[in-house]
C-alpha positions as CSV (number, residue, x, y, z in Angstrom):
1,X,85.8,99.6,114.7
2,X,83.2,98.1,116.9
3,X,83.0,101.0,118.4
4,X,82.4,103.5,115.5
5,X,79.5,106.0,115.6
6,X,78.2,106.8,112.2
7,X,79.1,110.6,110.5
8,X,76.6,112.5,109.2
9,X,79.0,112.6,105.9
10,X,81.3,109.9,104.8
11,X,84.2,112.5,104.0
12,X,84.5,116.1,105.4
13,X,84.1,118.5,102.1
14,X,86.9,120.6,103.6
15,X,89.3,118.1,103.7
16,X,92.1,118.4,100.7
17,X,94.3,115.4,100.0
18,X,97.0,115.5,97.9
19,X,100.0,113.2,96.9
20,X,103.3,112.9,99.5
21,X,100.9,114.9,102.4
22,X,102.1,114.2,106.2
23,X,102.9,111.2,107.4
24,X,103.2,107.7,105.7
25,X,100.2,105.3,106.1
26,X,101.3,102.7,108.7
27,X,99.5,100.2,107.3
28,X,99.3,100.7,103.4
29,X,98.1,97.1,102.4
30,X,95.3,97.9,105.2
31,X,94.3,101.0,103.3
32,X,94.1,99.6,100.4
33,X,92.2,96.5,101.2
34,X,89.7,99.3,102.7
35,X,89.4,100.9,99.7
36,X,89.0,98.1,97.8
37,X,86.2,96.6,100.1
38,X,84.1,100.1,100.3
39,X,84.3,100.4,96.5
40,X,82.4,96.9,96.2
41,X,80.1,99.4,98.6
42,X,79.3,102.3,96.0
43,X,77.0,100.1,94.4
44,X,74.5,99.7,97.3
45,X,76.0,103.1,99.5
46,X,76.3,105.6,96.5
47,X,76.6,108.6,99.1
48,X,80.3,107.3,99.5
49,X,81.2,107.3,95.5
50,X,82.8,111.0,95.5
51,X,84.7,110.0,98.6
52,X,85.8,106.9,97.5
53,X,86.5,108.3,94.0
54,X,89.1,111.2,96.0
55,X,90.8,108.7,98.2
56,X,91.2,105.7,95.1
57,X,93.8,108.1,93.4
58,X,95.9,107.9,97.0
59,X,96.7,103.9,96.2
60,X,100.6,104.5,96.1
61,X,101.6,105.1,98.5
62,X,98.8,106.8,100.7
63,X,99.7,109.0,103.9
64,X,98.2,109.1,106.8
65,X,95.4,111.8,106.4
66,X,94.1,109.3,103.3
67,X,94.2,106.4,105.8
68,X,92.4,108.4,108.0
69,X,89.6,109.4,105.6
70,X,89.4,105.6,104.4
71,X,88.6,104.6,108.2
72,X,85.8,107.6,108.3
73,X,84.0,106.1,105.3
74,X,84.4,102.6,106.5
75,X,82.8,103.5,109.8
76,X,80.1,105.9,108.1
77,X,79.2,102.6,105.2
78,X,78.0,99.7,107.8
């Protein structure tokens, strides 16, 4: 992630996630951890609460479109 370029949005408004979509998350204790970490975020980064409110309901288990999403936001917050 050392390498991440900032997004001019932390979630693409045209994205739709939904429950059971695509492939399993590889890492789904990674995701979670994510989610967790960026939610501590909301409070000083509120232009990430509506994405972070979408992808907390993906906790179990998430796929790998909501891993994906989780990764945007983490390289849009720093």
């Amino acid at each position: 992630m050392s390498n991440a370029k900032y997004a001019d949005t932390p979630m693409d408004p045209n994205i739709k996630l939904v429950s059971d979509q695509g492939e399993p998350c590889v890492d789904p204790g990674r995701y979670r951890r994510l989610v967790g970490r960026l939610n501590y975020l909301i409070v000083t980064h509120p232009n990430i609460a509506f994405a972070m409110d979408i992808v907390s309901q993906f906790l179990n288990p998430p796929c790998q479109d909501h891993c994906d999403v989780v990764i945007q936001n983490t390289r849009q917050s720093h």
